[in-house]
C-alpha positions, 0 to 999 in steps of 0.5 A, spaced: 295 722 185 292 727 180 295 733 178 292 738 181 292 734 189 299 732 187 300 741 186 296 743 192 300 738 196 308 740 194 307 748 192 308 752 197 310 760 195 306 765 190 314 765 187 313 757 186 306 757 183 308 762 178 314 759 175 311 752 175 304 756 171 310 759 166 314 752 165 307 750 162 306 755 158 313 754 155 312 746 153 305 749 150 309 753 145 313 748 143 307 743 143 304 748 138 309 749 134 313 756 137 306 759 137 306 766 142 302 764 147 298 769 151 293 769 158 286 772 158 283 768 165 279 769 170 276 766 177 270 763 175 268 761 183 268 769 185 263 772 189 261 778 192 263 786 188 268 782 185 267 782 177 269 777 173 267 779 167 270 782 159 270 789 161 274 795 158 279 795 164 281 789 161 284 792 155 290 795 158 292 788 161 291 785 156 296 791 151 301 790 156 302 782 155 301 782 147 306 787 147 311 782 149 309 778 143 313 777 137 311 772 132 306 770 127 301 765 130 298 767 137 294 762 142 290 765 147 288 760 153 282 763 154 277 763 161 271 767 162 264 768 164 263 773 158 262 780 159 262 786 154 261 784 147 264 791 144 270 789 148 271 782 146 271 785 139 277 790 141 281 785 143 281 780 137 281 787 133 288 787 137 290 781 135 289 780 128 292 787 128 298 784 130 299 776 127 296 774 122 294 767 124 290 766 131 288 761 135 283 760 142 285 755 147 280 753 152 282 749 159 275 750 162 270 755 160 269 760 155 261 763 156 258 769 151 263 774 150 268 770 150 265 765 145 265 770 141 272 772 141 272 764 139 268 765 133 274 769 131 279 765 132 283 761 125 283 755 130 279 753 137 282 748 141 278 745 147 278 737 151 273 733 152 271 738 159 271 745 155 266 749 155 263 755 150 256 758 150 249 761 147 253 769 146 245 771 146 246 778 149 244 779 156 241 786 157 239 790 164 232 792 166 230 795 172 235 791 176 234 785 172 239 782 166 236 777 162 236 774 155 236 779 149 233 774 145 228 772 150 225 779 151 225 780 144 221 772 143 216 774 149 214 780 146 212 778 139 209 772 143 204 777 146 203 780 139 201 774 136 196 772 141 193 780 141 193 779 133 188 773 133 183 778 136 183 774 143 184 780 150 190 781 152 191 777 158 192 782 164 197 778 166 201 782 161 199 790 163 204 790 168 209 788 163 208 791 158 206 799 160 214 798 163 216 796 156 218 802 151 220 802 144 228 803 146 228 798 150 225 793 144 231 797 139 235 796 145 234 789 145 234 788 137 240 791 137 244 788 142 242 781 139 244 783 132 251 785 134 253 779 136 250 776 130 253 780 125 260 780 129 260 772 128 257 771 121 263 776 119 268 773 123 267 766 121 266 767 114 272 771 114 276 767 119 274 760 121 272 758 114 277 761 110 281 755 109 274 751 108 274 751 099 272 745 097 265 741 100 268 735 102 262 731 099 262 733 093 269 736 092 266 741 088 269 750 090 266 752 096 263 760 094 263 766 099 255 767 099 255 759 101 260 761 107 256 766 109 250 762 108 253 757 114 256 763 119 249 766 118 246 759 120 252 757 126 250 765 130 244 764 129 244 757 132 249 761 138 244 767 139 237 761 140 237 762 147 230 761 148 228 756 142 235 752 143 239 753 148 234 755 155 239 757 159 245 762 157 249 759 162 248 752 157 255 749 156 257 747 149 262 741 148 265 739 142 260 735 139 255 740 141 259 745 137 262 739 132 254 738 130 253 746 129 258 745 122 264 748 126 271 743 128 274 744 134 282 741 135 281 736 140 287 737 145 287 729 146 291 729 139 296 731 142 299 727 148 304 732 150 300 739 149 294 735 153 299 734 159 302 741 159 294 744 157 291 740 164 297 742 168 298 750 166 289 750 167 291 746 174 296 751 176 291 757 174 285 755 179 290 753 184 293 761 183 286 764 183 284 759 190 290 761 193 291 768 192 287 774 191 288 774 184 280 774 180 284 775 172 290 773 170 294 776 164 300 772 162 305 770 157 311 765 158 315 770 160 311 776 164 305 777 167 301 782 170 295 780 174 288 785 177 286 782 184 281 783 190 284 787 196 284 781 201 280 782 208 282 781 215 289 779 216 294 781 211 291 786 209 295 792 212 299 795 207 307 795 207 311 798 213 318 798 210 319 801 203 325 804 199 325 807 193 318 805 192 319 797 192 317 794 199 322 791 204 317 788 209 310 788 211 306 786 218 301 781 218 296 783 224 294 775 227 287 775 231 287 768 234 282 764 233 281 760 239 283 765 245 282 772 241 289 775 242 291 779 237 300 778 234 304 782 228 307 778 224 313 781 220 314 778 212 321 780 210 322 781 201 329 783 203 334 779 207 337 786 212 330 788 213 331 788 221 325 785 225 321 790 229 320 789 235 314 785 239 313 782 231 314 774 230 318 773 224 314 769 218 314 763 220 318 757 214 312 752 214 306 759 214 304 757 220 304 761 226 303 759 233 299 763 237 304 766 243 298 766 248 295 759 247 300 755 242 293 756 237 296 755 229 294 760 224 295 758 217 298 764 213 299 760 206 293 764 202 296 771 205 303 769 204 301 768 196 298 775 196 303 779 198 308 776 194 303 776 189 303 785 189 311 785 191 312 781 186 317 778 190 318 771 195 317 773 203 325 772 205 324 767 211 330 768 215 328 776 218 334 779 222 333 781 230 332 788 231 
């Protein structure tokens, strides 16, 4: 049975499901030689208002969890989409900061700006099915986003042809007369942003260590460090000529043949296994619950989720001191209508209210009215995962 079947089959709680994330991330320190290992993941699958996407709310997460670290060495694992490239760059400023070697993991997906936090890493650790990405920079337009470069290409492109003495084809007009010279510097800028970013890291970081040309083991100068981190950000920002689309995956040979080495996480038998297993567990947490972004580190964490919609989604009914003793889960039955509370208790002399069901063991409640069954797996992760504690099954009579 594969690993990720093997774990939606056996866990059954919230509480479980994070102890098992953490159990990984400790067997990946050790795999990494005691390195400080910090979380920054996020839901690639969501849809609707949910943004998955590096923005500036992610920073005091992100402060919070690297706050509990100590150490030399920091292995980020590392799941985007992408998002703001100012923030991206905060956050390795953050890093670098504070430990003087660090490391990107990439499970799955690390696209645009969460390639660009890559590029500043000392170290980038991929398998066979990771994926980074073109960080040619998106902007906004009228409603629509779309690729800097593209613009930019498109653009000269009209000029050139104008250039030749040729008319100007009227398809372009429309176009054109919404194009002002701020959205060109706009675009201009926001390409070299990222170009610069990378150049500088690279040459800085990646290339630090790279001294001698191992084809004729003569020194390796500065400007020819620069040189090739120039020729790799260029390469990465070529989403019309190159890439195509700015979603394009680029596996290890794709960025092995741009002059970057990748660790390949096959290397290592025993950090491939707790490397498949903890991105196993992550996905299994973003299916379950309504988590969309995962800050942790092997012995904390902190989470930014969506508020759920329809049953579990009303508030806690019982608290003290601001810590949550219990919570009613309003039921609609989907065979005959009825509507049911159920009560879920975090603390074991919370008294069952009256006309409230107790949480049921196995999270599956029986409709009082027509014995229809209702699964509760997802709503009891949720709450388990803003209280922070595991639902008490056992609730007391009233």
């Amino acid at each position: 049975m594969g690993v990720f079947s093997d774990y939606v089959n056996s866990i059954r709680s919230f509480e479980e499901l994070q102890q098992k994330r953490q159990e990984q991330l400790k067997r990946i320190a050790v795999a990494r030689g005691g390195s400080q290992v910090l979380v920054y993941a996020a839901d690639l699958s969501v849809q609707g208002n949910i943004n998955p996407s590096i923005d500036v709310a992610d920073l005091m997460h992100f402060r919070d969890q690297l706050s509990n670290l100590k150490g030399e060495q920091l292995d980020l694992i590392l799941q985007t989409p992408g998002g703001s490239g100012e923030v991206a760059q905060d956050m390795v400023r953050i890093i670098r900061k504070k430990f003087s070697r660090f490391c990107v993991l990439v499970p799955g997906w690390a696209k645009s700006a969460g390639t660009i936090i890559a590029m500043g890493a000392d170290e980038i650790v991929m398998s066979d099915e990771s994926a980074l990405g073109p960080i040619d920079a998106q902007i906004a337009r009228n409603g629509n986003v779309f690729s800097a470069d593209a613009f930019i290409k498109g653009f000269e492109k009209i000029k050139a042809e104008v250039a030749t003495g040729a008319p100007l084809n009227k398809a372009y007009i429309p176009m054109l007369q919404g194009i002002s010279p701020g959205d060109l510097e706009n675009a201009e800028n926001a390409l070299g942003f990222a170009k610069v970013l990378v150049q500088e890291w690279l040459t800085n970081y990646k290339f630090a260590s790279w001294n001698i040309h191992r084809s004729t083991g003569e020194p390796v100068t500065r400007t020819e460090k620069e040189a090739k981190a120039l020729e790799i950000a260029n390469a990465l920002c070529a989403q019309s000529e190159r890439w195509k689309r700015h979603g394009r995956s680029l596996m290890i040979k794709d960025l092995e043949d741009l002059g970057l080495r990748i660790t390949n996480v096959a290397e290592n038998s025993e950090l491939d296994d707790a490397f498949r297993r903890y991105y196993a567990l992550q996905h299994l947490t973003f299916e379950r619950t309504a988590i969309y972004k995962i800050f942790e580190t092997p012995d904390s964490f902190v989470f930014r989720s969506a508020t759920p919609a329809g049953p579990g989604a009303a508030p806690f009914t019982s608290q003290r001191d601001g810590i949550p003793r219990a919570a009613n889960i309003g039921v609609i039955c989907g065979r005959c209508g009825s509507n049911f509370s159920v009560q879920a208790n975090f603390d074991p002399n919370e008294p069952l209210k009256a006309g409230c069901i107790p949480f049921p063991e196995n999270n599956a409640v029986d409709c009082p009215s027509c014995g229809f069954r209702t699964d509760l797996t997802a709503i009891r992760n949720n709450l388990e995962a803003q209280c922070k504690k595991a639902i008490v099954i056992a609730a007391k009579g009233a």
